[in-house]
C-alpha positions as CSV (number, residue, x, y, z in Angstrom):
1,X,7.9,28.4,32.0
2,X,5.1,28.3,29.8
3,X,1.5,28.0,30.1
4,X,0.8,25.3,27.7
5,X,0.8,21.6,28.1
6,X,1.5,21.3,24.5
7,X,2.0,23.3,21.1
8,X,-0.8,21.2,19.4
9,X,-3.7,19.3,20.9
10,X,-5.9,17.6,17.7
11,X,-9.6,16.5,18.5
12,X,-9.9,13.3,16.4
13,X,-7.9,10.4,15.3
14,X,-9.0,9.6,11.4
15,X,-6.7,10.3,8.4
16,X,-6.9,14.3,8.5
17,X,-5.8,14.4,11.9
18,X,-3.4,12.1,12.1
19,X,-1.7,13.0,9.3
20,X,-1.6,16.9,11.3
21,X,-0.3,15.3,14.0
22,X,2.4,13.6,12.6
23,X,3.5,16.2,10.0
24,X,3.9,18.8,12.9
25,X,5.3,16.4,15.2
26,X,8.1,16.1,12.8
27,X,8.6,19.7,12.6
28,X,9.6,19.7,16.5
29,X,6.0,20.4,17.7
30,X,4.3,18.6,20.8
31,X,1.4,17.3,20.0
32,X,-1.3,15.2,21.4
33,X,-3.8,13.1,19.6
34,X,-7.1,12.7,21.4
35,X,-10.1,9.8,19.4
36,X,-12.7,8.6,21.7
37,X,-13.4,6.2,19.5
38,X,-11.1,4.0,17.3
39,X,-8.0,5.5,15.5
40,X,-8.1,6.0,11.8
41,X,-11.8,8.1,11.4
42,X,-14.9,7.2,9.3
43,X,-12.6,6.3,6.0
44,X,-10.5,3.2,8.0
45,X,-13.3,2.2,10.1
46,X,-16.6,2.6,8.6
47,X,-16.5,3.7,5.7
48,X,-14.5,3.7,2.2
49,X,-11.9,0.8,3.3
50,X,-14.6,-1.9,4.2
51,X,-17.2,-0.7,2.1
52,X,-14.3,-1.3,-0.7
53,X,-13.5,-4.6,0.9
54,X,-17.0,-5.5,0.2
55,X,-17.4,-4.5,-3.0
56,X,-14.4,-6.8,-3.8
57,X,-16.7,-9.7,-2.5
58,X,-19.6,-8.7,-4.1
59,X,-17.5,-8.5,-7.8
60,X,-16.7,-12.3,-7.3
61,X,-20.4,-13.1,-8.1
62,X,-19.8,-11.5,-11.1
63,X,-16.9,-13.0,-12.2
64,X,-18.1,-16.3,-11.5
65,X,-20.8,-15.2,-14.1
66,X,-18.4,-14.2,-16.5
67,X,-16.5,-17.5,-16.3
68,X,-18.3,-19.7,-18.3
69,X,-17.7,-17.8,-21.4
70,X,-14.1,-18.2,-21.4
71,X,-14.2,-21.9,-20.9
72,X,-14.2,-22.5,-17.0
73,X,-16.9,-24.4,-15.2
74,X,-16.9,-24.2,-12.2
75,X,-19.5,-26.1,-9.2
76,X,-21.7,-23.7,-7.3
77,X,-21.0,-21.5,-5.0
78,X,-21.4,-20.3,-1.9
79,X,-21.2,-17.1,0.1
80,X,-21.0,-16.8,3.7
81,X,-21.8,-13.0,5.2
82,X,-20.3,-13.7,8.4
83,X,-16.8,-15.1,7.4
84,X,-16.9,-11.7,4.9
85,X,-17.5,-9.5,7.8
86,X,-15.0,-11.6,10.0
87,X,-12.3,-11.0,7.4
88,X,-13.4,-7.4,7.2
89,X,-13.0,-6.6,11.1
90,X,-9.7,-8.3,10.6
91,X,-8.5,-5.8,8.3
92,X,-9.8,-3.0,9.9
93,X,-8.4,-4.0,13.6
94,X,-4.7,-4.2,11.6
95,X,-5.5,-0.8,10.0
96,X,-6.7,1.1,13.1
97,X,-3.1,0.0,14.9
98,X,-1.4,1.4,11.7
99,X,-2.3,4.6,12.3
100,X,-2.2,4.2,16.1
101,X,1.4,3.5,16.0
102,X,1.9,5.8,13.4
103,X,0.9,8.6,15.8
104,X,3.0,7.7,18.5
105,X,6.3,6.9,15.9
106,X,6.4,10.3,15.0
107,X,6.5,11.4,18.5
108,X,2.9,12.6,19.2
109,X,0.9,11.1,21.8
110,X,-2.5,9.7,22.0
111,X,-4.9,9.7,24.3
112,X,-8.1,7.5,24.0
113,X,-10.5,10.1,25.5
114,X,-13.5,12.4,24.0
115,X,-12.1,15.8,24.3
116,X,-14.3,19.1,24.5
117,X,-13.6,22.5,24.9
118,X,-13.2,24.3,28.4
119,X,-12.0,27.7,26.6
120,X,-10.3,28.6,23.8
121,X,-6.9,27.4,25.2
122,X,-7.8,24.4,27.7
123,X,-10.0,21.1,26.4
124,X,-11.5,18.3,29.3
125,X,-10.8,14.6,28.7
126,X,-13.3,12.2,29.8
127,X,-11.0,11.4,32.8
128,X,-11.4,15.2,33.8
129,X,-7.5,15.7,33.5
130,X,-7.5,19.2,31.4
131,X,-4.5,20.1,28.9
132,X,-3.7,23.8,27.9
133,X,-2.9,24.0,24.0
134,X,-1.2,26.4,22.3
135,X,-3.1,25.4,19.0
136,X,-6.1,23.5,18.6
137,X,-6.8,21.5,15.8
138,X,-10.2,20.2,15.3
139,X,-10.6,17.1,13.3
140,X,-13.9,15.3,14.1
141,X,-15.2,14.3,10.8
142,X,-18.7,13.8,10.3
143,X,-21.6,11.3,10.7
144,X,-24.8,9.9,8.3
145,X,-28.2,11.8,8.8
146,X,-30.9,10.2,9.7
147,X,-33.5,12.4,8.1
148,X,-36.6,13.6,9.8
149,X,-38.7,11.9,12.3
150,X,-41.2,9.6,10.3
151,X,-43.0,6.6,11.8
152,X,-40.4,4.0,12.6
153,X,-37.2,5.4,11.7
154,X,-36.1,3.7,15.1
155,X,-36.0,0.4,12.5
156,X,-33.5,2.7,10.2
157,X,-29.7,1.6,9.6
158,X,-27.1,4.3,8.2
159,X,-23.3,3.0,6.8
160,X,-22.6,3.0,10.4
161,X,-24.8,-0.5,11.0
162,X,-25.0,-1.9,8.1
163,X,-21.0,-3.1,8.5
164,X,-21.9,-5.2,11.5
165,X,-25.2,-7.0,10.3
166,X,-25.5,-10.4,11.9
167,X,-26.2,-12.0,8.5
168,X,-27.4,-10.5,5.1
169,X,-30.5,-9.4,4.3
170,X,-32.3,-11.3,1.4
171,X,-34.2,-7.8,0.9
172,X,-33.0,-4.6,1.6
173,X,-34.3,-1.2,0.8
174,X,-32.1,1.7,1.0
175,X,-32.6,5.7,0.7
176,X,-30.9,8.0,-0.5
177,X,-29.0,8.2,-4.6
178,X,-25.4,9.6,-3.7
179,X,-22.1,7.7,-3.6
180,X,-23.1,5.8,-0.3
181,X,-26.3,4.2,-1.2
182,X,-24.7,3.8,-4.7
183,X,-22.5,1.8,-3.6
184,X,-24.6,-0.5,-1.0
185,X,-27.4,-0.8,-3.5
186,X,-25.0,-2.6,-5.8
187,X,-22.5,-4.1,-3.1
188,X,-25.5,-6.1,-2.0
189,X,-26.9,-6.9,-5.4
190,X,-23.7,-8.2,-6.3
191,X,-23.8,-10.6,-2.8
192,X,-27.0,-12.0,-4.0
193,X,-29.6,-9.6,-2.1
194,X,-33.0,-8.2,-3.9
195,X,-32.6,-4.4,-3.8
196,X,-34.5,-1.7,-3.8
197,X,-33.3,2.1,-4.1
198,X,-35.5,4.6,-3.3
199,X,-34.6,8.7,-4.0
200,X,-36.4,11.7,-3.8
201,X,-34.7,13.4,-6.7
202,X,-35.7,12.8,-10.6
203,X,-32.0,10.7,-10.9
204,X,-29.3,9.3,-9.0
205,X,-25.8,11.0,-8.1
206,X,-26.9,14.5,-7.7
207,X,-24.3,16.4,-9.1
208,X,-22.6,14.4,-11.6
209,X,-22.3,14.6,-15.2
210,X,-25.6,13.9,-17.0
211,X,-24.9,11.4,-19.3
212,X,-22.6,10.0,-16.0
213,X,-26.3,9.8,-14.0
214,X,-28.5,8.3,-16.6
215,X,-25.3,5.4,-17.8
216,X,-25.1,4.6,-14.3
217,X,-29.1,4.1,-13.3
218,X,-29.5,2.1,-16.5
219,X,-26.6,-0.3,-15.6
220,X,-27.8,-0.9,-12.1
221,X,-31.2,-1.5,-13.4
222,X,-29.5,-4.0,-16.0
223,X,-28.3,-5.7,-12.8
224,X,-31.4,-5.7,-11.3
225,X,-31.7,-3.4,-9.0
226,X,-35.0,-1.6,-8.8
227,X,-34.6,2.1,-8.8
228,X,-38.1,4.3,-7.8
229,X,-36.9,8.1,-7.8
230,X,-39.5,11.0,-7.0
231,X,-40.5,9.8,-4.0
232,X,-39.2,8.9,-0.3
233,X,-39.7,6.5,2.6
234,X,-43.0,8.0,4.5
235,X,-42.8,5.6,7.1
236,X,-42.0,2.1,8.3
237,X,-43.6,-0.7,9.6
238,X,-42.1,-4.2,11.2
239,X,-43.9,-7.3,11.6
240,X,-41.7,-9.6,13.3
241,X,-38.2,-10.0,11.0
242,X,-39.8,-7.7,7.9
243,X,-40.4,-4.4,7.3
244,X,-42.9,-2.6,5.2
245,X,-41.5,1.0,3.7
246,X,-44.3,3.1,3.0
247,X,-43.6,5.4,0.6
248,X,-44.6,9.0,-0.5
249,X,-46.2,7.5,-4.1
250,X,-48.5,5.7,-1.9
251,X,-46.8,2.5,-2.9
252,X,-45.5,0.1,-0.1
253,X,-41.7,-2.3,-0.3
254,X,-41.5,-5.1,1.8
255,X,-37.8,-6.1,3.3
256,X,-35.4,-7.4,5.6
257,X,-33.4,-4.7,6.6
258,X,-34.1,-0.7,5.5
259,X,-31.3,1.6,5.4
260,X,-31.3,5.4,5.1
261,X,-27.9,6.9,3.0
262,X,-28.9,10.3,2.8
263,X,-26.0,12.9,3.0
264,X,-23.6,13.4,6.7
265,X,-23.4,16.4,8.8
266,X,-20.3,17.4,10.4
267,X,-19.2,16.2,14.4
268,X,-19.9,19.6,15.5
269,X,-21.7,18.7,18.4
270,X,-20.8,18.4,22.1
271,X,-17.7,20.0,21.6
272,X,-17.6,23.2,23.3
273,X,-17.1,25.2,20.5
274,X,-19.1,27.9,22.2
275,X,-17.1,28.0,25.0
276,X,-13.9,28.6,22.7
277,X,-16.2,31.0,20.6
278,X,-16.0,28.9,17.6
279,X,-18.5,30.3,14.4
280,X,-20.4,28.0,12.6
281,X,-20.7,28.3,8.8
282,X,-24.8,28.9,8.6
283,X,-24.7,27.7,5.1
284,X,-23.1,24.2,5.5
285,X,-23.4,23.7,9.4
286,X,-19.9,23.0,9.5
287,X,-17.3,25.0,11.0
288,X,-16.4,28.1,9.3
289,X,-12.9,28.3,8.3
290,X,-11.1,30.4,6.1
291,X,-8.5,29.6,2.8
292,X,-6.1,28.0,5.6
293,X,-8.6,25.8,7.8
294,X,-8.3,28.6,10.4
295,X,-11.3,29.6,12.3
296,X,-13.1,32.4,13.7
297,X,-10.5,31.7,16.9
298,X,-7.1,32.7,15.3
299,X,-5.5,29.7,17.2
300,X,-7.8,26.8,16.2
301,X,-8.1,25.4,12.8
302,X,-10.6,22.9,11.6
303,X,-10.3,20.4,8.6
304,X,-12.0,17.5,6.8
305,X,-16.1,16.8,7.0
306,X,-16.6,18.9,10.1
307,X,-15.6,21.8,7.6
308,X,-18.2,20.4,5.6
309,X,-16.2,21.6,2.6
310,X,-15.3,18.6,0.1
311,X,-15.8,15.5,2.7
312,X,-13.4,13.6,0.8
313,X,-10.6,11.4,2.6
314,X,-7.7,13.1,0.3
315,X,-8.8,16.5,0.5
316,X,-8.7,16.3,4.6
317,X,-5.4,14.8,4.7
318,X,-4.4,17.4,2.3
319,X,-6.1,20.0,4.6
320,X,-4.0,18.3,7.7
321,X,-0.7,18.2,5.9
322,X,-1.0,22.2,4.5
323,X,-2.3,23.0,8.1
324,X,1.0,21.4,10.0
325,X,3.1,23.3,6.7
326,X,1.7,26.2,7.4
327,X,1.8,26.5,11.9
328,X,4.7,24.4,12.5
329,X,6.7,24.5,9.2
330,X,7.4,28.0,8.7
331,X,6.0,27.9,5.0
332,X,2.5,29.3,4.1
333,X,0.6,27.0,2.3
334,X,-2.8,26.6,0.7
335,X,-5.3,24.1,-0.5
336,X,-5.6,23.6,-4.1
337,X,-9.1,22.4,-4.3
338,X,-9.7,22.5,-8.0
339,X,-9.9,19.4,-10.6
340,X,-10.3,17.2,-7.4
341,X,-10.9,13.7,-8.8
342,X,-13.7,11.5,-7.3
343,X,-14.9,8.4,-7.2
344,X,-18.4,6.3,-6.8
345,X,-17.4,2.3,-6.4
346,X,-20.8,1.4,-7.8
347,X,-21.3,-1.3,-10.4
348,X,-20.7,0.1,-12.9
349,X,-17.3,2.2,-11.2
350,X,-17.2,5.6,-12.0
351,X,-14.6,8.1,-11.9
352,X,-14.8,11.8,-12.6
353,X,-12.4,15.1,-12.5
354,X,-12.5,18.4,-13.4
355,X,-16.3,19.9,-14.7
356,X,-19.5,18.7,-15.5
357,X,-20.9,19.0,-19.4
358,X,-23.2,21.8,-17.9
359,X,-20.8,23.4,-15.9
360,X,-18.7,24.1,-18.3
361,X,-21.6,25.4,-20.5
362,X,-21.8,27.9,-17.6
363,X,-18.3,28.4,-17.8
364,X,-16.4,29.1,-21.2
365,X,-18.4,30.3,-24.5
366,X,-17.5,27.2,-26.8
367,X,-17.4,23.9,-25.4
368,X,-16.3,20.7,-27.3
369,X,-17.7,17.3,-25.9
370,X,-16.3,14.2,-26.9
371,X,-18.0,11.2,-25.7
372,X,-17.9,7.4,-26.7
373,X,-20.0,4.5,-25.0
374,X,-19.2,1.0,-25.7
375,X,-19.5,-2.9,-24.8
376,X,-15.8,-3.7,-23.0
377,X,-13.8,-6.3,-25.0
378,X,-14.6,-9.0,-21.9
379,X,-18.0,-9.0,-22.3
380,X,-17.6,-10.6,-26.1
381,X,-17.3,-13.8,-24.2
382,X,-19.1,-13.6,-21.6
383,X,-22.2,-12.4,-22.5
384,X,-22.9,-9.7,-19.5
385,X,-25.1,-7.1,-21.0
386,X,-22.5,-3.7,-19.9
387,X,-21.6,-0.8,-21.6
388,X,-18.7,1.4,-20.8
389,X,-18.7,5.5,-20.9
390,X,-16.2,7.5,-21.5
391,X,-16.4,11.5,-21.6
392,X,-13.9,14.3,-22.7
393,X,-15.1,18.2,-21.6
394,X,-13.1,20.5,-23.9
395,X,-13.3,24.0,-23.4
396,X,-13.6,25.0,-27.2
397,X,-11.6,28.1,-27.3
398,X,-8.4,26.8,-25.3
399,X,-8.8,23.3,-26.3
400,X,-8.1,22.3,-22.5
401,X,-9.4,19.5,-21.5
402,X,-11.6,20.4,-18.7
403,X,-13.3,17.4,-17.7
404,X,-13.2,13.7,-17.9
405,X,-15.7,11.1,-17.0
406,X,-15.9,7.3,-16.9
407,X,-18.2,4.5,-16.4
408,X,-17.0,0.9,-16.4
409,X,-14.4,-1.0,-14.8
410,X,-11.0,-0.2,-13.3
411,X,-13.0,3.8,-13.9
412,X,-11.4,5.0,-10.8
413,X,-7.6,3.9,-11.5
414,X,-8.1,6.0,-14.8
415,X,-8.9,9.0,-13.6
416,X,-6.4,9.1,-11.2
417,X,-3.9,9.4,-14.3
418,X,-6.1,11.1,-16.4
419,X,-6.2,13.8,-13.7
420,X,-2.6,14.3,-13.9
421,X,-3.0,15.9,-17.1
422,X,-6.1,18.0,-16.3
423,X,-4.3,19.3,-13.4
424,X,-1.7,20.0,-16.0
425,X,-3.9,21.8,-18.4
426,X,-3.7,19.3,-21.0
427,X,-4.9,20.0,-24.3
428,X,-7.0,17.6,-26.4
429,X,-4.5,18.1,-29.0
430,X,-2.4,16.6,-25.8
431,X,-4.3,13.9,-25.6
432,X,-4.7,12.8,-29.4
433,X,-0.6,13.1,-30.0
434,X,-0.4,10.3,-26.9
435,X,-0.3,6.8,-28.3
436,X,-3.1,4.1,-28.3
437,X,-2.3,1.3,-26.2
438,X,-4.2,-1.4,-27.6
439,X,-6.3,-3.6,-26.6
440,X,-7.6,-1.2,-23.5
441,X,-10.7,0.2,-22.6
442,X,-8.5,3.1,-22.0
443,X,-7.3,3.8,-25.3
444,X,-10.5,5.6,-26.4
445,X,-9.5,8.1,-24.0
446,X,-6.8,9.1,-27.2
447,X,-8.8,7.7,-29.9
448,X,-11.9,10.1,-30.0
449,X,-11.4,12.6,-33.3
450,X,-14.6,13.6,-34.0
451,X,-17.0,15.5,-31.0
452,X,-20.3,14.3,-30.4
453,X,-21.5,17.8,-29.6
454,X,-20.3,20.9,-29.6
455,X,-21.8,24.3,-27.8
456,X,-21.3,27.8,-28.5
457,X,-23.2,30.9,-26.2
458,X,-24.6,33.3,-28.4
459,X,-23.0,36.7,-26.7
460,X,-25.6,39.0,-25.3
461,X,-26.6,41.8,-27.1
């Protein structure tokens, strides 16, 4: 007889978890699924499906644009917020029983219930009914910041609200210049609304690639969208349906809605992870797990944004897959987490892997950029004022390719492939024997001969 109720009890429903669940279900493992909320975690439910949804809605605008150049006249149009967000609730109602059913296909069962910690081995359902686990998998995800107290931050939305507006704002200001407000800044530009982004760093997308940054904050000002960097949101007044943003500069915006995107911290909270004597990582505030998701308690593992590691969708499935591999499936395996390609589904799109210009000036002693910015073949009729960006990093002594980033459309869907071959240690020799294939954006990727820069590091003496 043994003292557990199951081999794997998993606190959280969304893509990491569920994809532990099933994987070690299907090794033979009992496992039960607990989500308090709706299956299928921040990705499905509120945050890169819809918010990808929308962006698809807020590209017709543009193609409408676009369409008198190639001959088409078409009446005015109309958009509708609420049959959008309708549609969109649709979609990720469908979704959420997907994974639901998912679960219980491979065997594991669910239980709709918050689950915290009693002690290391036992975790309390809402109901009170306790289950004993053998292993513990913690999969909570994460949730937007708020930022600090200022006057009227009780008027603040995060991503969380702003999918459920009763109707769209004709003004909206939004803080923050990473991939969320990004994408919301130009989701509601493209729907028509008068935007303004507002960031306390000197450029957008924190991080990135340089010449990534600067392309991107020049196309989105091209669009219209008005970018004020330097400074933050002080405080916030309402007077009746508007709001007033007052703003560190001393300046003041006036809007509909205001909307705070500033960064996520992980679902650490409420758990119990004290009771099971679970260590926090002091540096990230996520749990502290080692190379296999495995924390300070030797039989609980944590993975995806509550690690606060790379809060990427992918990478926590990958986390939840290796995890189930590595327990249940009698093989020990381990996170590759280099060359991880990322995308930001603003407009302009933008997808990136492997290293930044500067980091691999940090990195190798001779590096080779290649870099090429030009208008897109579609624009030639239709008049849209765009440029694309496309970047090669080349470590100049290996003649690996160590880095590709692009700005323009379909950016994402490149550098998936193109991170095949950096994964693969490709060559730029590689990538100039490939053939052209003509007429692409794409084909510059294989076209670029000559390097707009290159950088040696003088060695110290």
């Amino acid at each position: 007889m043994t003292d557990f109720d199951v081999d794997l009890f998993v606190i959280g429903g969304g893509s990491g978890g569920v994809r532990a669940a099933r994987v070690a279900a299907g090794y033979g493992a009992s496992v039960m699924v607990a989500e308090e909320y709706r299956f299928g975690g921040t990705c499905v439910i509120r945050g890169c499906v819809p918010k990808k949804l929308m962006v698809y809605a807020s590209h017709v605008h543009h193609e409408l644009q676009d369409a008198a150049g190639f001959g088409w006249r078409i009446p005015q149009a109309s958009f509708d917020w609420a049959t959008l967000i309708a549609n969109k609730d649709r979609e990720i109602a469908r979704l959420e029983a997907v994974y639901a059913a998912n679960v219980e296909k491979s065997g594991a069962k669910i239980v709709r219930s918050r689950a915290v910690f009693e002690d290391p081995h036992t975790l309390r359902l809402s109901s009170g009914e306790t289950v004993r686990a053998r292993t513990v998998l913690i999969a909570t995800g994460g949730a937007p910041n708020h930022g600090p107290a200022i006057p009227g931050i009780e008027h603040v939305i995060s991503s969380n609200e702003v999918f459920h507006l009763p109707q769209q704002p004709k003004r909206i200001v939004i803080q923050g210049g990473g991939y969320i407000a990004l994408e919301f800044a130009c989701i509601f530009a493209g729907l028509g609304s008068d935007v303004t982004l507002v960031y306390r760093g000197e450029n957008v997308l924190r991080g990135f690639d340089d010449d990534v940054r600067a392309h991107v904050r020049a196309e989105m000002e091209k669009a219209g969208i008005t970018i004020l960097t330097g400074c933050t949101v002080a405080a916030i007044d309402k007077h009746g349906e508007e709001y007033t943003s007052h703003l560190s500069n001393g300046s003041s915006v006036a809007s509909d809605q205001v909307m705070f995107a500033i960064g996520r911290h992980p679902n650490v909270a409420n758990l119990g992870l004290e009771k099971a004597g679970i260590a926090i990582d002091p540096t990230t505030g996520g749990i502290a797990v080692d190379g296999f998701s495995r924390t300070s308690v030797p039989h609980i593992y944590a993975i995806g944004d509550v690690t606060h590691r790379f809060n990427l969708t992918p990478v926590a499935i990958r986390e939840g897959h290796a995890f189930a591999d590595t327990v249940f499936g009698g093989r020990s395996v381990m996170v590759d987490y280099a060359d991880i390609p990322t995308a930001v589904f603003s407009q302009p799109e933008v997808g990136t892997v492997g290293l930044t210009e500067a980091e691999a000036r940090a990195q190798f002693s001779r590096v080779d950029i290649y870099k090429t910015s030009f208008r897109p073949m579609k624009v030639t009729l239709s008049g849209r004022d765009t440029r694309v960006l496309m970047k090669l990093v080349v470590d100049g002594t290996t003649d690996r390719v160590v880095g590709c980033h692009i700005v323009g459309p379909e950016a994402a869907e490149l550098v998936q492939v193109i991170a095949i071959a950096v994964k693969m240690k490709a060559t730029k020799a590689d990538f100039d024997a490939t053939m052209a294939l003509h007429p692409t954006a794409a084909e510059e990727l294989v076209t670029m001969r000559t390097p707009s820069a290159r950088h040696v590091r003088e060695a110290a003496e």
